[in-house]
C-alpha positions, 0 to 999 in steps of 0.5 A: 500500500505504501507505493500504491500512490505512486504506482497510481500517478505512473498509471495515470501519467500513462493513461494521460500522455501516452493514451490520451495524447500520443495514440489519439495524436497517432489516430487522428491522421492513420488512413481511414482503411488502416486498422492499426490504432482501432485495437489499443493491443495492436497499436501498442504491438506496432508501436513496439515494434516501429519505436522499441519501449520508448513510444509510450513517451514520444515527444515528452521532452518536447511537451516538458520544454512547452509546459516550461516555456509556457508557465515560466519564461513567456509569463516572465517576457509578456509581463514586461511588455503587457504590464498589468493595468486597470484592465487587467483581466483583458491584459491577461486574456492577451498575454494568454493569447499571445502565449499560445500562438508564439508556441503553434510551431513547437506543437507542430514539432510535438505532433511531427515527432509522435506520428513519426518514426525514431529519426536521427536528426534533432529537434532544432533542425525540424521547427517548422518555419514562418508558413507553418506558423501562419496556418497552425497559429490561428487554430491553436488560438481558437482552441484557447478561446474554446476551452476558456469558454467551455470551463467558464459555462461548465463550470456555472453548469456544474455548481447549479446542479451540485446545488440541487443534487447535493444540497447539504454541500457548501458550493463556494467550498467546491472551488477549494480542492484542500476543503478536505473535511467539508468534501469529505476528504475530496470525493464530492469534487466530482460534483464540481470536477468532472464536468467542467473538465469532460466539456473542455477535452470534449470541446476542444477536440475538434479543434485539436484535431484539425490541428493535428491533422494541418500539422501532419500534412506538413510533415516533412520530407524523408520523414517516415510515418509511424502508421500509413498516413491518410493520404488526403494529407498530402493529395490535398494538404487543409489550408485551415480548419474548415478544410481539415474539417471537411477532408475528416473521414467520419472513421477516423473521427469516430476513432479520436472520439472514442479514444478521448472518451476512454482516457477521460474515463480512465484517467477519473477512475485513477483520479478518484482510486488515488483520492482513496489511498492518498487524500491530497492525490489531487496536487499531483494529478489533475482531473482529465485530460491532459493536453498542450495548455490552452490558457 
């Protein structure tokens, strides 16, 4: 019992990244008559075989280098050149804007390096340039605005209806995680938790898909896909979102559905079996899903 907290975080951070980002990226841009990421054995056989052990974390230095830039270094810079005014809230909107759409291309990278097999050349040698920036750039804004609006109006949906399921809880304690005894020890955070948190993963889905798959139809040249890529990708590259929208076949987007689905399903399950072993779970492991931060 003692290393079963620890054990669960490792599973968790499994199910997360290498579920939920990784084989969803991997998903999203397999051709439609590919089967090979429809059965999680067989996606994990194949990948195996084509990156050894080390596919279950593709791109993880990648994703660690965006999570730092992001949280650390362009707070830091955009701070200095949007300082803090009366309008605060509005400065703050701009600068997460701004923050997200500076590091479209390092995403880019990130999905280059998953759908991709092991290649010797290094990351700094594979950012995309300005073009790619231009097309993936806008995309990765609107997934931002999506995923604010989606936490902001799930998040009213989910103290309305914890007020009339759940009478006998404070709502306003809710938004403290640390409220342990009013929470009784955390269980109640569903209540509030895991709407919020189901509709920013399943909102921005399409978008981040579409983004995948622009991402992917820039691939460059010699690099060898992990999977068949869906050849609509090249025949026919998507210019922006309502392109890749529609070049989407109706499979492979059952395909990513289903794989969010069962992440975010997953990831509560280990969520919550944490919450029963280690009360403060929840300052190691968020609820679902992870994904690039989009705020």
């Amino acid at each position: 019992m003692l290393l079963l907290p620890e054990l669960l975080l490792v599973l968790w951070w499994l199910v997360q990244y290498s579920y939920g980002m990784v084989l969803l990226t991997v998903t999203a841009i397999e051709a439609p008559q590919s089967s090979i990421t429809g059965s999680l054995r067989t996606a994990v056989h194949h990948f195996r075989t084509q990156a050894g052990l080390a596919f279950l974390f593709r791109g993880f230095s990648l994703f660690i280098i965006y999570a730092f830039t992001h949280a650390t270094v362009l707070p830091v810079l955009l701070s200095a050149i949007l300082p803090n005014s009366t309008d605060s809230q509005w400065i703050a909107h701009l600068r997460s804007i701004t923050s997200v759409s500076l590091l479209a291309n390092l995403k880019v990278l990130w999905v280059h390096a998953v759908i991709t097999k092991p290649s010797s050349k290094f990351s700094h040698q594979q950012l995309p340039g300005i073009a790619c920036w231009v097309r993936t750039a806008p995309v990765t804004v609107l997934e931002a605005a999506i995923h604010e609006w989606a936490g902001l109006y799930s998040t009213d949906l989910a103290l309305v209806i914890s007020k009339a399921t759940v009478p006998f809880l404070d709502t306003n304690a809710l938004l403290d995680p640390d409220a342990t005894q009013d929470l009784k020890r955390g269980y109640a955070l569903h209540v509030f938790g895991l709407l919020p948190s189901f509709a920013m993963c399943m909102a921005t889905l399409p978008v981040r898909t579409a983004f995948i798959r622009i991402a992917a139809s820039m691939l460059p040249e010699g690099e060898q896909p992990i999977v068949p890529l869906d050849p609509v990708l090249k025949e026919d590259p998507p210019s922006g979102i309502l392109n890749a929208w529609k070049n989407l076949p109706s499979s492979t987007w059952g395909r990513v559905w289903r794989v969010q689905a069962k992440g975010y399903i997953f990831s509560a399950i280990i969520f919550f079996s944490g919450k029963v072993v280690y009360s403060d779970f929840h300052r190691i492991a968020h609820l679902p899903m992870i994904w690039f931060n989009s705020s």
